[in-house]
C-alpha positions as CSV (number, residue, x, y, z in Angstrom):
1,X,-5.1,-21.8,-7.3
2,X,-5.4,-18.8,-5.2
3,X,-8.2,-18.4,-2.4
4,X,-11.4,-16.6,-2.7
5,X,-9.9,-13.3,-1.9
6,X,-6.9,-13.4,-4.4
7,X,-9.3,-14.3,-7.8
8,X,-8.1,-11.4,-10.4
9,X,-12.1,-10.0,-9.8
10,X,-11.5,-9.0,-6.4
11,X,-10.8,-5.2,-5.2
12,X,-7.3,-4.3,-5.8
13,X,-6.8,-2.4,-3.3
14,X,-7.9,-5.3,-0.7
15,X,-5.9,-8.2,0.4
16,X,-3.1,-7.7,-1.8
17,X,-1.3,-9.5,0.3
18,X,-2.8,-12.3,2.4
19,X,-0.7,-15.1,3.3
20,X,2.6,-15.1,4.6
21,X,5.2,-16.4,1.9
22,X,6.5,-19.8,2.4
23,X,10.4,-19.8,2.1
24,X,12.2,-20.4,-0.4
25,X,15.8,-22.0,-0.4
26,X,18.5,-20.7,-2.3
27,X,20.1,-23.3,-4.9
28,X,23.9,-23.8,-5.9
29,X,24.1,-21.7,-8.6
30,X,22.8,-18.4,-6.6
31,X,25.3,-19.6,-3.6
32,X,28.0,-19.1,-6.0
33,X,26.4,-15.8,-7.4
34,X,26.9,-15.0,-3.7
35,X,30.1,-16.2,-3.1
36,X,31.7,-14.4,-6.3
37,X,30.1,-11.2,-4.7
38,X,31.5,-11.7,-0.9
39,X,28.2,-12.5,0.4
40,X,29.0,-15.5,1.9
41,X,30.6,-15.6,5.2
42,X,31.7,-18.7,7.8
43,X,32.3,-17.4,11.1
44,X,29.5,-15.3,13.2
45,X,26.2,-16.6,14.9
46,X,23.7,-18.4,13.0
47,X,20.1,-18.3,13.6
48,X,19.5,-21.2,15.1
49,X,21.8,-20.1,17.7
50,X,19.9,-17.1,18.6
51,X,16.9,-19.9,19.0
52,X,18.1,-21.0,22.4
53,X,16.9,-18.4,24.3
54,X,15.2,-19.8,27.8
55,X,12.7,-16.8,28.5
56,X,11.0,-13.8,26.4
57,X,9.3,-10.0,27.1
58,X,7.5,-8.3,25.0
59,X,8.8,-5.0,24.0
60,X,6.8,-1.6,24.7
61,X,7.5,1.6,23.5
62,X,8.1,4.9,25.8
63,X,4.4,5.7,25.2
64,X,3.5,1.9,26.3
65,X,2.5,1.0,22.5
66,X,3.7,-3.0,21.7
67,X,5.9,-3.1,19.2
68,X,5.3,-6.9,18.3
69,X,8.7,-7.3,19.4
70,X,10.2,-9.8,22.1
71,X,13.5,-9.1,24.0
72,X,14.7,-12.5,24.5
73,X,17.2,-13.5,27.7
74,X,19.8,-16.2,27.2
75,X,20.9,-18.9,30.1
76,X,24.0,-17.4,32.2
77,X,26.3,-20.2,30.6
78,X,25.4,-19.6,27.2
79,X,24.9,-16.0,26.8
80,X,29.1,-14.9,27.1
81,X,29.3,-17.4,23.7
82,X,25.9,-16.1,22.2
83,X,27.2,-12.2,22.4
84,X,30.9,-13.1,21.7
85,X,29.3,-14.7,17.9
86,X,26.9,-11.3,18.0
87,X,30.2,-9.2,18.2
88,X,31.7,-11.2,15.0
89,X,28.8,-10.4,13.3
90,X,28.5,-7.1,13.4
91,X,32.4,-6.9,12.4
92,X,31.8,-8.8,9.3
93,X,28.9,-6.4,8.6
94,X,30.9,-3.0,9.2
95,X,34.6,-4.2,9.1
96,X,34.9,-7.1,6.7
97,X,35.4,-9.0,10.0
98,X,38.3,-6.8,11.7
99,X,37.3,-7.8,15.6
100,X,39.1,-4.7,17.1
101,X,36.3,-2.8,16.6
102,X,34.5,-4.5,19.1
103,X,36.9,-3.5,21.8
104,X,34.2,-1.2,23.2
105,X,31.3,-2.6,21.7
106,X,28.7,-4.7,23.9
107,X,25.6,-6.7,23.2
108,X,22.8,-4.6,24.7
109,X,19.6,-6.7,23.5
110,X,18.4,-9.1,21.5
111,X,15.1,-8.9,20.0
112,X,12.7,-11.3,18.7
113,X,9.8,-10.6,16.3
114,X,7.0,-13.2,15.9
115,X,4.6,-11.8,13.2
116,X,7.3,-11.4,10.2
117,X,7.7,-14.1,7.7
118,X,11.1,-15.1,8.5
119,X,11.0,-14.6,12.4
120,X,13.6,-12.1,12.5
121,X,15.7,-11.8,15.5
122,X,17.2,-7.7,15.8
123,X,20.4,-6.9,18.0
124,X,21.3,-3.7,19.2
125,X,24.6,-3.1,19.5
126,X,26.1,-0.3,21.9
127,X,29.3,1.6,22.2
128,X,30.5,1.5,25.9
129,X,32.4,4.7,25.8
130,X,30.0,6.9,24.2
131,X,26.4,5.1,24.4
132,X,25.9,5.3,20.8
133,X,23.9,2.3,19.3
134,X,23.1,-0.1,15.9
135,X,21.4,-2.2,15.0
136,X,21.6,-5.3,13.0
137,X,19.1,-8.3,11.7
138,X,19.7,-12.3,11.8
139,X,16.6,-14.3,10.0
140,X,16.1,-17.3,8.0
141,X,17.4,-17.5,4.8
142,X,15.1,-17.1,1.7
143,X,16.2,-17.4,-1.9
144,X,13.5,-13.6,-2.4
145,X,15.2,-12.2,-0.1
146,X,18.4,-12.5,-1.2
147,X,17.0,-11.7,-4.6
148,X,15.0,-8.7,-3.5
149,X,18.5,-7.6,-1.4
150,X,20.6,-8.2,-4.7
151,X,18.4,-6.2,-6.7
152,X,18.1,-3.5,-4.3
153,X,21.6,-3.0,-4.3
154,X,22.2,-2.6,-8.2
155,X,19.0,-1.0,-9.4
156,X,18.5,1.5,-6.5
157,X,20.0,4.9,-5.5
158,X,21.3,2.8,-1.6
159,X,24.0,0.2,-1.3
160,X,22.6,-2.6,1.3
161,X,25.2,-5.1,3.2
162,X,24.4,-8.3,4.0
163,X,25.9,-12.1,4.0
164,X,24.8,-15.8,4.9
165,X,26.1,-18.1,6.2
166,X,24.4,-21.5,6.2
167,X,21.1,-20.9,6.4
168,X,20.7,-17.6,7.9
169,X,20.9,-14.2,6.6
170,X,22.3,-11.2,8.5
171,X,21.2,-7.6,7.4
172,X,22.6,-4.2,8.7
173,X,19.9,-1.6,9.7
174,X,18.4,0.6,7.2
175,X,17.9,3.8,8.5
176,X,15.2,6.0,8.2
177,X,11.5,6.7,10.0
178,X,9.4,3.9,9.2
179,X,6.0,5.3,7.0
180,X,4.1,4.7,8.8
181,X,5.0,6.4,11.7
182,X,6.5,9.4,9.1
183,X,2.4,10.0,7.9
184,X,1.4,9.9,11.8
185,X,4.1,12.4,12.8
186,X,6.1,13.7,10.0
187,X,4.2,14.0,7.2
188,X,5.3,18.1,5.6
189,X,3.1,20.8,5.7
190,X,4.8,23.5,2.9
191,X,4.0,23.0,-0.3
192,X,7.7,22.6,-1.2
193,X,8.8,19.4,0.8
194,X,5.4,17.9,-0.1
195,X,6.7,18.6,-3.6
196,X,9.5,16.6,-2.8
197,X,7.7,14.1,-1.0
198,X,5.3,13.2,-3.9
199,X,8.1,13.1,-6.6
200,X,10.1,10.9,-4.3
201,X,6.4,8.4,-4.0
202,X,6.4,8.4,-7.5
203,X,10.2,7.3,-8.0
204,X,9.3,4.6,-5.4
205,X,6.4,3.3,-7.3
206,X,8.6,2.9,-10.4
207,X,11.3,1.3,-8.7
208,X,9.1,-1.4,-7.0
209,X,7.3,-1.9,-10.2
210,X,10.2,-2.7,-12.5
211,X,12.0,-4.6,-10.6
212,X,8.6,-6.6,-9.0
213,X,9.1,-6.0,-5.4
214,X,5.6,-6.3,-3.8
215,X,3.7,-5.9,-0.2
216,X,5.5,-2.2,0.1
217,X,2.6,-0.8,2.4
218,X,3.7,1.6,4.7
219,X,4.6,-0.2,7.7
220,X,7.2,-2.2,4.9
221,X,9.8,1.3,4.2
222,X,11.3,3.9,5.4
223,X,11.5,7.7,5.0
224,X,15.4,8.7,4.8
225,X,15.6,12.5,5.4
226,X,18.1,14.8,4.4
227,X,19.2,18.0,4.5
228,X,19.7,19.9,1.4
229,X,20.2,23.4,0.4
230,X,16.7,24.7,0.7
231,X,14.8,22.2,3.1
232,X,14.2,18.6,3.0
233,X,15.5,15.4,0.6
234,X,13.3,12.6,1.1
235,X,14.7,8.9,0.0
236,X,12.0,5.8,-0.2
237,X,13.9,2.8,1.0
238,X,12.9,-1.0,1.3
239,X,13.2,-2.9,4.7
240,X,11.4,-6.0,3.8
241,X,11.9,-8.1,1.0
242,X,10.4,-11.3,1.4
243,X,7.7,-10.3,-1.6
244,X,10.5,-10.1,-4.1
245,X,8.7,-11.5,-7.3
246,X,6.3,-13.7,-5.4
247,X,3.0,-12.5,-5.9
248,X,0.6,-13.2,-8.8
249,X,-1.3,-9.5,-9.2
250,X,0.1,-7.3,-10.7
251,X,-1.3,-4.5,-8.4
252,X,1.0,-5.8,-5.6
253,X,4.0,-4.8,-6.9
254,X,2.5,-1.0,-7.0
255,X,2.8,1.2,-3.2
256,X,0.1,3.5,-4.8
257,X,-2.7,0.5,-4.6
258,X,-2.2,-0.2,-0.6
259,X,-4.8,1.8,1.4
260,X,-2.1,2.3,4.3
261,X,-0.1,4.4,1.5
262,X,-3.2,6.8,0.8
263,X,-1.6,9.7,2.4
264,X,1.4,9.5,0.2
265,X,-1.4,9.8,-2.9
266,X,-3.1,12.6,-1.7
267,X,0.2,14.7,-1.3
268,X,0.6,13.7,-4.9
269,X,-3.0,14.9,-5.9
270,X,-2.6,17.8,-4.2
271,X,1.1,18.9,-5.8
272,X,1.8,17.1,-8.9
273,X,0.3,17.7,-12.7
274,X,-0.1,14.6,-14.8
275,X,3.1,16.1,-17.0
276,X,5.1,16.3,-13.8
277,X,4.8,13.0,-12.7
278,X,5.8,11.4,-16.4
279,X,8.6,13.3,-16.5
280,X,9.9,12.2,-13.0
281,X,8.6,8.7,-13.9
282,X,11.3,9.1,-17.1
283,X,14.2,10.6,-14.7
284,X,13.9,7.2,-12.5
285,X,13.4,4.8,-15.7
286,X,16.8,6.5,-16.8
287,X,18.9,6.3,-13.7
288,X,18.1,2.3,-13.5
289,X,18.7,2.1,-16.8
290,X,22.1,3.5,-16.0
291,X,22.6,1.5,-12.9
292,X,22.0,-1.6,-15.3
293,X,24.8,-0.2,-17.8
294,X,27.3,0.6,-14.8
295,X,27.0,-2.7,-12.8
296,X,29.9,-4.4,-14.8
297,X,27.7,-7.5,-15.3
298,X,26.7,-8.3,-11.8
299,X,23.1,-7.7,-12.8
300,X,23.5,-9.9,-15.9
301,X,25.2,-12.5,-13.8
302,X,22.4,-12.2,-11.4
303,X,19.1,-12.2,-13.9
304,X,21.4,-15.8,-15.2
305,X,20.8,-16.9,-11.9
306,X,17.0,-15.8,-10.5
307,X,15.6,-16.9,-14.5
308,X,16.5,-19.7,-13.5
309,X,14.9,-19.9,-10.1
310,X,11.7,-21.0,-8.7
311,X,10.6,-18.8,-6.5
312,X,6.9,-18.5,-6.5
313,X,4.0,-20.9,-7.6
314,X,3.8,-21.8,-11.2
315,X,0.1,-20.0,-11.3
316,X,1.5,-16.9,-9.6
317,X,3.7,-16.2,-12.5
318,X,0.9,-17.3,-15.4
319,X,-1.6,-14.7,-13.6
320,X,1.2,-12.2,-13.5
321,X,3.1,-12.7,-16.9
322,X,-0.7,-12.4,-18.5
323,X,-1.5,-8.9,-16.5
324,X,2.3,-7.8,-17.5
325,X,1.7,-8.7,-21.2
326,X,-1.3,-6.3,-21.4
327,X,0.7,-3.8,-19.4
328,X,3.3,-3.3,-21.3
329,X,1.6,-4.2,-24.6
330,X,4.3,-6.4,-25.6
331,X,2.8,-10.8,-25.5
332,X,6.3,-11.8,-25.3
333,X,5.9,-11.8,-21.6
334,X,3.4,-14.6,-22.4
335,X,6.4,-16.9,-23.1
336,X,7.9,-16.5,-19.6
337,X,7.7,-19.3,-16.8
338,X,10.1,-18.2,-14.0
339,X,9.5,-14.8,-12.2
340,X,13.0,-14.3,-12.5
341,X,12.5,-13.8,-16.3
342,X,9.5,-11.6,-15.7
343,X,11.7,-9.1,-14.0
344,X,14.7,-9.5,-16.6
345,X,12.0,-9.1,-19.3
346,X,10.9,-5.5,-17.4
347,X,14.0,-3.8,-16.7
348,X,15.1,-5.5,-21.3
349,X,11.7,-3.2,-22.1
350,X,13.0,-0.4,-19.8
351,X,16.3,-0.3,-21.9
352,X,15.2,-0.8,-25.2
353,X,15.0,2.1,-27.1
354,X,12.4,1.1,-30.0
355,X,9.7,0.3,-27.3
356,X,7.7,3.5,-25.8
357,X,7.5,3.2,-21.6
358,X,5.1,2.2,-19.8
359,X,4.8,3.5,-16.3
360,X,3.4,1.6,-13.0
361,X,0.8,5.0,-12.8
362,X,-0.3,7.1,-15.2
363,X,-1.3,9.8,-12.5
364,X,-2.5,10.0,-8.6
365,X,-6.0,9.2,-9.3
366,X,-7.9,7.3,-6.4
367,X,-6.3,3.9,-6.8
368,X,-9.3,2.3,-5.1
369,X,-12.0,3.8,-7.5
370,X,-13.8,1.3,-9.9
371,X,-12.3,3.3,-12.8
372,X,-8.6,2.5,-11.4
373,X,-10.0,-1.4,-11.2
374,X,-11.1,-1.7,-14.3
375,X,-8.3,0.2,-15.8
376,X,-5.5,-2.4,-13.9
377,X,-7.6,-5.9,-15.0
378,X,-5.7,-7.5,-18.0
């Protein structure tokens, strides 16, 4: 059962997330989902090889902030094969494994972070003739992740690229400004990006919601800017998914209801009429609804897969199937024992044209009032 702090009567807006997930491995039938798909690859460096570094510094930023990151050395002997596996990677990621574009491509540092779940190690890449630089991520594999990567990929606006092999996972870099550094320096003062921003917030929140990714507080996206014909595009995007259809409160799986996400409300209170947000609630609901219809199957083949999966705690999805039940006003959801069919059962109410929607927020009120509590319990 969950710990003091998680019981259904606490604060939603506190400790929505207070353990780090266990991992989950990934079972035969979604390694063969993957290797239909050309995620699987058998060549390139593996985690456990990036484990046998001999010393580690921690990382500081220009302005002498820690990052939480380690750049970690390798012994003399072992670093040329270390890289030379690094290199392979990244051609597998960009190229589908052409090694001539690492001609002029060098290892510059290897990074090692110890407070995430998976203990991600992130390798920057550099181009000799013109210093330009990438990134890319090598971490332990985990059967949400992969799901939270898959359905990223089909139900979102961004393509992601990623493959295991083994154990281990290797992501490219998302690019964007991470939130949380976007609110500190970023954040728009016209009217018309903050506009943009808030409609964007919302689109997030639905996205998150529908498909059950959780723990998306700010320091968890980034901000994708771009320009457009009259000012800014903003673009929400996901850069850690090891909360993929894990948690048990249904809150979780909402950005609006984590405190470090605040700022993002009150652009929204500010700018947005409860009409407005609906409608761009109904614009998002559509477009995944489309990106279901267009997938050629690899979501259905997918939702075969994860409905089949355990990947949370058996009371994790009771709690959650209970509080979706009484979301969407619909007890079939009672009848559902994997998460995986929790999510398939979200995006079958999204498309089902006989059933009204029911949106993650009704409007930008203060998420951490009583009234908001009250409103989310079950």
């Amino acid at each position: 059962m969950p710990a003091d702090d998680q019981k259904p009567h606490a604060h939603p807006s506190r400790h929505l997330i207070s353990r780090k997930k266990e991992l989950y491995p990934i079972n035969d039938f979604c390694r063969d989902y993957l290797d239909r798909y050309g995620r699987i690859a058998d060549q390139g460096a593996r985690y456990e090889d990036l484990l046998r570094y001999d010393k580690e510094i921690p990382l500081y930023k220009e302005s002498g902030e820690d990052t939480l990151w380690s750049t970690v050395y390798y012994p003399p002997l072992e670093q040329g094969e270390i890289h030379e596996q690094l290199l392979t990677v990244y051609a597998l990621l960009k190229t589908d494994g052409d090694r001539s574009i690492t001609r002029h491509l060098r290892i510059d540092r290897v990074d090692l972070c110890l407070y995430g779940n998976t203990l991600p190690f992130r390798v920057r890449v550099v181009n000799t003739l013109n210093e330009n630089f990438d990134y890319f991520y090598v971490k332990r594999l985990d059967a949400n992740r992969v799901y939270g990567l898959e359905l990223e990929h089909i139900l979102s606006p961004s393509r992601i690229n990623y493959y295991i092999r083994g154990e281990t996972i290797v992501e490219e870099h998302i690019i964007g400004i991470p939130a949380d550094i976007f609110l500190r320096e970023d954040l728009p003062q016209s009217r018309f990006d903050q506009v943009r921003l808030a409609k964007e917030f919302v689109k997030f929140n639905e996205r998150c919601f529908l498909r059950l990714l959780g723990d998306m507080h700010a320091g968890n996206f980034v901000i994708d800017m771009r320009r457009d014909l009259e000012k800014w595009h903003y673009l929400m995007r996901p850069i850690d998914f090891d909360q993929q259809s894990h948690y048990w409160r249904k809150e979780a799986y909402i950005p609006l209801f984590f405190p470090q996400n605040d700022p993002f409300s009150e652009v929204g209170r500010a700018c947005m009429a409860p009409d407005t947000i609906v409608q761009y609630q109904r614009e998002e609901r559509a477009l995944i609804a489309n990106r279901v219809r267009v997938s050629h199957g690899r979501f259905d083949a997918l939702m075969e897969v994860m409905c089949e999966d355990l990947i949370s705690h058996e009371e994790h999805v009771a709690q959650l199937r209970t509080q979706l039940a009484a979301h969407y006003q619909d007890p079939t959801f009672e009848r559902y024992l994997t998460m995986g069919e929790l999510v398939h059962a979200s995006i079958r109410h999204l498309m089902a044209p006989d059933k009204p929607p029911a949106p993650a927020l009704q409007n930008f009120s203060d998420p951490h009032s009583e009234a908001a509590h009250e409103a989310s319990e079950p």
